[in-house]
N, C-alpha and C positions, 0 to 999 in steps of 0.2 A: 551450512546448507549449500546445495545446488547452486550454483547459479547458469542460464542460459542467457544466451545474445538473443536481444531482439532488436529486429529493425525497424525503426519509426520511419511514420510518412514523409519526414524531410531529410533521411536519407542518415542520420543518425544512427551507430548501433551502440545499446547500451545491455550490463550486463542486469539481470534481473531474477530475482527469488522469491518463492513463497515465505510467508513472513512468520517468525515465529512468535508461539505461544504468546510471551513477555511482552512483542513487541505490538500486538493486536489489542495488550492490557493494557498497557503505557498507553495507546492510543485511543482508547478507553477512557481512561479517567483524562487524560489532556481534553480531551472531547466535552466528556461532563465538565471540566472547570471550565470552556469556552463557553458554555451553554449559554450565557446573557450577551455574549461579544460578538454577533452577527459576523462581524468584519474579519473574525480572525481566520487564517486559513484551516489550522487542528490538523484533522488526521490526515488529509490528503497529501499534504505539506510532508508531514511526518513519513509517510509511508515510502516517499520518494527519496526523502533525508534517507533512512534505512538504507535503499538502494545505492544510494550516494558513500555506503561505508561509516554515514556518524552516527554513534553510540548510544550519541545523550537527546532525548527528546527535545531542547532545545533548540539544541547542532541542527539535528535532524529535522525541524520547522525551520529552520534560518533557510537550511542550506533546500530545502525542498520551494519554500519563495522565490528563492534565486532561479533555481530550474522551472518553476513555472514563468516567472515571469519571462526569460529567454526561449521560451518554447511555446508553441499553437498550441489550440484545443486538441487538435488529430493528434498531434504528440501525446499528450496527456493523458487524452483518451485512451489510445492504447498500451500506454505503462499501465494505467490505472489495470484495465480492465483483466491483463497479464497476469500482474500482483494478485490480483483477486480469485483466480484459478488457478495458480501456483500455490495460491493459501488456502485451496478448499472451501473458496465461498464465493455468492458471486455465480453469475451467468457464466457457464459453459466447465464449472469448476468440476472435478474429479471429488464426488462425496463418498467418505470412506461408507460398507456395506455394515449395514448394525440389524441386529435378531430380531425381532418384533417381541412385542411382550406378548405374553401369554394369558389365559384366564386360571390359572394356577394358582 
């Protein structure tokens, strides 16, 4: 995939891409298995893991803790927001054009 530089509000640039398919699913079911563990970070974590280059949905939550925990919300906030219309979803996102159904 693409990736493009964004520049966070603490002067950071990082490289960033829409997420694929696989990677929305994986965060998916990680997500459903959290569902009683309030405390755990799940896809947010995961998403930036992604970004971060690791693979495995673990990597990818370990290494996405780390980066929140060294980074403000302004930061966050706008990788989050990024990722999210880079993947087509999400405020401000590029939604592909689909036919309308018909009464046919």
């Amino acid at each position: 995939m693409i990736t493009e530089d964004l520049e966070l509000p603490s002067g950071e640039t990082i490289a960033v891409r829409g997420l694929t398919g696989m990677e929305v699913a994986l965060i998916a079911k990680r997500n459903a298995a959290l569902a009683d563990d309030p405390d755990a970070p799940g896809g947010i974590a995961i998403q930036i893991g992604f970004m971060l280059g690791k693979t495995k949905v673990r990597d990818a939550e370990a290494a996405g803790v780390a980066w929140l925990n060294a980074h403000d919300a302004r930061d966050f906030t706008t990788v989050s927001d990024r990722i999210e219309a880079l993947s087509g979803y999400g405020k401000g996102a590029q939604k592909s054009p689909v036919d309308r159904a018909t009464d046919d």
